[in-house]
C-alpha positions, 0 to 999 in steps of 0.5 A: 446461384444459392447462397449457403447460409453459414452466417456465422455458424448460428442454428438456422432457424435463429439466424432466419428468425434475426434476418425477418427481423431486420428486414421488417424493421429497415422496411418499416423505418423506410416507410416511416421516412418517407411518410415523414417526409411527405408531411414536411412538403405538404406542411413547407411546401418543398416540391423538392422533396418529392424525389426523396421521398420516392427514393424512400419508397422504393427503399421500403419495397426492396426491404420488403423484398428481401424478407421474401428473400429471407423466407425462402431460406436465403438469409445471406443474400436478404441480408446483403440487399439489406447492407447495400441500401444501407450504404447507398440511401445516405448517399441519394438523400445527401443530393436532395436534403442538407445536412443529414448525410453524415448523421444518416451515414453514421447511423447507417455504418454501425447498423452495416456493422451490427448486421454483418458481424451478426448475420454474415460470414466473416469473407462478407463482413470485411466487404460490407464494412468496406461498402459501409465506409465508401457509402458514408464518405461518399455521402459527406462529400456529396453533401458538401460539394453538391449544394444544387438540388439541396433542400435545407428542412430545418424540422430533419435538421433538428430532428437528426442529432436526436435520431443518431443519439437513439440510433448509438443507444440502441446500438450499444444496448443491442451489443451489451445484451447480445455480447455473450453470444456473439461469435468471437470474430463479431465481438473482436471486431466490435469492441475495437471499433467501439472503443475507436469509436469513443477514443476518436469522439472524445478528440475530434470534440475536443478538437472541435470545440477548440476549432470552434470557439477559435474560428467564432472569435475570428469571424466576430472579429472581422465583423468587428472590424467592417463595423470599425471600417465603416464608422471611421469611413463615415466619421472620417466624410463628415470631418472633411467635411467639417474642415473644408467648411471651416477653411470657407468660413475663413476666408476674406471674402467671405469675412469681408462681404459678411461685415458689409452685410451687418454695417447696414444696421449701423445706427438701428436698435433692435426692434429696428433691425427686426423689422427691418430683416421682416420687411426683406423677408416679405420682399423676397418671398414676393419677389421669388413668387414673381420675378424669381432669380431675376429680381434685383434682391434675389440676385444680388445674393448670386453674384459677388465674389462670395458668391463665386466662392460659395458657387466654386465650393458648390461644384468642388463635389458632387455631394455638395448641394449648397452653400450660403452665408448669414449675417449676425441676425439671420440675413442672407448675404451670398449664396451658390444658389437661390434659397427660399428664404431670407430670413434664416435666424429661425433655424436650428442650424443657426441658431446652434452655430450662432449660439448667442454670439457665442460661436465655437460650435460645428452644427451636424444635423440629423438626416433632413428631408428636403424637396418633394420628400426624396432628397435627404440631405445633411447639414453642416453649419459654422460660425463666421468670425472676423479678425478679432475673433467675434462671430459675424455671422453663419456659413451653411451648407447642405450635402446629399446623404447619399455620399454617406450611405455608400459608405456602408459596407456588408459582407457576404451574402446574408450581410446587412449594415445600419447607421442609427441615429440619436433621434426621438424616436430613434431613425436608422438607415438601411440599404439607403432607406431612412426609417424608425429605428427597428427593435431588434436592432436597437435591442441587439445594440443593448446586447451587444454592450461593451462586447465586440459581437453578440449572437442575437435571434432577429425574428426567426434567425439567428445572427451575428451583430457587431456595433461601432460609434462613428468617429474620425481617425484623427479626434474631432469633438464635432464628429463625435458628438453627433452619437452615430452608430454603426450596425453589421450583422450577418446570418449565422450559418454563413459566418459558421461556414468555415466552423461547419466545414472543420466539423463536416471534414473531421466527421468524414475523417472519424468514419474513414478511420472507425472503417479502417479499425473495423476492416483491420480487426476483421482480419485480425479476428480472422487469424485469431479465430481460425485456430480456434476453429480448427480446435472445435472441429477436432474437439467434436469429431473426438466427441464423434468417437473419431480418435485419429483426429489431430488438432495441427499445432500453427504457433507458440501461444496458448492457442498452440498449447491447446 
């Protein structure tokens, strides 16, 4: 069946000429999109693209067609093919390409618009505004609920705002240019739908822009507060470790065999005592070479009841890995298990514990490497004191550090934790690896300053970072001194994800009610013209020399005055 090509009452030829006109140019944007598109999956390596890329296509030769259509003199049904691919394009690529539907389903809903109400009679005008609105909420739900076959091309995404704010330029040039001659019922409609159009940007951008900053400090917030969590949790593990090796050093026995340990140099002066603790050093590395555990010296240290009592706090946790005492010079006295040396006065733990005799100080180690390398340990030392308050010598013990990094938590999917040490150069812990510091996250740290979180670009992607300094929750000097920090960061885009659903929802909501205004003025301007109409058709027929015609008065208004 022929459709008649009314289209609005323009001269045929003038509407012909418009209708080729916008077919070539869907035809040509078609074909550039989808060249577009091929360049990006050769360049990115997207095999996914491949169907977009033929829908594209294929979009290009139904244009085509419908300027064959158009030469055949029927401009309205051209122009009908034309408004249908509009609405369904949106919603085929939002299967295949994130985050383009809504831009793509704006762009496509006003050219839907600007083609109806120049090219169409008004009966298809509200049909086509309705499939203009249907097609680009379908599109944005498909967009959001559909993830997947989605393919996220950061080049389309960023080129996309560009592409809609060129699309609304032409658009708004195009109307002012042509708005004298447009019909009545096409400007009725335009400039209710665009002055919905700015009425509802300004608000949905307010209301964006406050949701935005709303839902940011929120999601920042709670990254804050995992960083908190995991630096009190950590600071927490190391005080109770602290205390429980303060209530060891504590007790009788181990003051008691500590004391008899150091009676033994009664009577010696210094250089004696020295030679005297290098003679057992020599003994006890023969010894460990030879006899091992059974050599009288080495055994001596395993048994006793200080010796149970290290043993006893040994096995009190999986994490502790051993425990001895010292003497006042270095000399081992009791232990839970065999220890390599004798002679322990050299060591940085002992001599930080013992601090000259002075005490009064917890040792916390930076991560130590033990064994064949993939035993990282932590560890704790504190001075042992008599009644009296003098130091008599130092209790040690070591932990597994992997008791540690289970205590760091991430969020989502893209989270990531880091505990940093204050070494030199700097050491971090990631996903249970200790390494050199990385620079970003020690730059991140100095950005972050005093702030509770920072966006920061690691590498290629951006990312929201917090920080903490481990601490316990209740105040302890030696926690804090160790200057541990805590690092979490996660991907931009996942913390955004309630942000980005505010927006995709709001976007939706302004289509359906720009739809909503145009099919609303679409039938206003129907009613309003229709009088008018009848007006010109009586006019013209008196121009005719058709005296009998008579215009028939339906209202009160000017238009009844007429």
């Amino acid at each position: 069946t022929r459709i008649p090509d009314t289209a609005n009452n323009d001269p045929i030829s003038v509407c012909r000429k418009n209708a080729l006109w916008i077919t070539m140019a869907l035809g040509g944007i078609d074909t550039i999109t989808s060249v577009f598109l091929i360049l990006v999956a050769f360049q990115l390596h997207q095999g996914h693209l491949v169907i977009p890329i033929i829908i594209m296509l294929l979009f290009a030769v139904v244009a085509f067609i419908a300027n064959g259509i158009v030469q055949r003199d029927r401009v309205t049904l051209a122009m009908l093919i034309c408004i249908a691919e509009l609405a369904i394009v949106p919603i085929l690529l939002a299967f295949f390409l994130q985050g383009v539907s809504l831009p793509v389903g704006l762009v496509a809903f006003l050219l839907i618009v600007l083609i109806a109400t120049r090219m169409l009679s008004q009966r298809w005008v509200l049909y086509s505004i309705v499939a203009g609105v249907i097609g680009s909420v379908l599109a944005g739900m498909v967009d959001y609920y559909v993830v997947r076959w989605q393919v996220l091309v950061p080049v389309i995404e960023q080129f996309t705002p560009w592409v809609l704010g060129v699309t609304v330029l032409i658009f708004g040039a195009f109307v002012v240019r042509q708005f004298r001659s447009m019909p009545l019922t096409s400007k009725l409609i335009i400039v209710l739908l665009v002055s919905t159009l700015i009425v509802a940007t300004a608000v949905t951008g307010f209301t964006i822009t406050q949701t935005t900053s709303a839902l940011t400090r929120n999601v920042g917030g709670q990254l804050k507060s995992l960083a908190d969590a995991d630096a009190r949790a950590i600071g927490n593990f190391l005080d109770s470790q602290i205390q429980a090796l303060t209530i060891l050093a504590s007790s009788k026995t181990l003051e008691d065999a500590v004391v008899t340990a150091n009676d033994a140099y009664l009577g010696m002066d210094d250089a004696a005592i020295q030679a005297e603790i290098a003679r057992r050093q020599e003994e006890w590395v023969a010894a460990m070479s030879t006899a091992g555990i059974d050599a009288p010296n080495i055994l001596n240290t395993l048994v006793g009841p200080a010796a149970v009592d290290l043993a006893k706090y040994r096995q009190a946790s999986p994490a502790n890995l051993d425990a001895f005492v010292t003497d006042r010079y270095g000399g081992l006295v009791a232990a839970s298990t065999r220890v390599a040396d004798y002679d322990q006065a050299d060591q940085p733990w002992w001599q930080a514990a013992y601090n000259q005799g002075r005490g009064n100080f917890v040792y916390v180690s930076p991560v130590t490497i033990e064994g064949d390398g993939k035993e990282q340990i932590l560890i704790f030392a504190t001075p042992v004191y008599d009644r009296l308050g003098n130091v008599i010598g130092v209790l040690r013990a070591a932990y597994s550090f992997s008791a540690i990094a289970g205590l760091l938590k991430t969020t989502g999917e893209t989270g990531q934790s880091f505990l940093l040490f204050p070494t030199d150069p700097p050491q971090q812990l990631h996903q249970g690896v200790i390494a050199p510091a990385d620079a970003s996250v020690l730059a991140a740290m100095a950005s972050i300053g005093t702030q509770e979180y920072e966006q920061y670009n690691f590498g290629e992607q951006e990312r929201f970072v917090s920080t903490s300094r481990v601490s316990a929750s209740l105040s302890s000097p030696w926690v804090d001194s160790v200057g541990w920090d805590v690092v979490v960061s996660q991907d931009l885009e996942e913390m955004l994800t309630p942000v980005n659903a505010q927006i995709h929802l709001t976007t939706i909501l302004v289509i359906i009610v720009a739809g909503v205004i145009a099919i609303i003025a679409a039938a206003v301007a129907g009613v309003i013209v229709k009088p008018i109409l009848s007006l010109k058709d009586v006019a013209t027929r008196v121009s005719t020399g058709d005296l009998s015609a008579r215009a028939t008065v339906q209202s009160n208004d000017e238009i009844g005055d007429l």
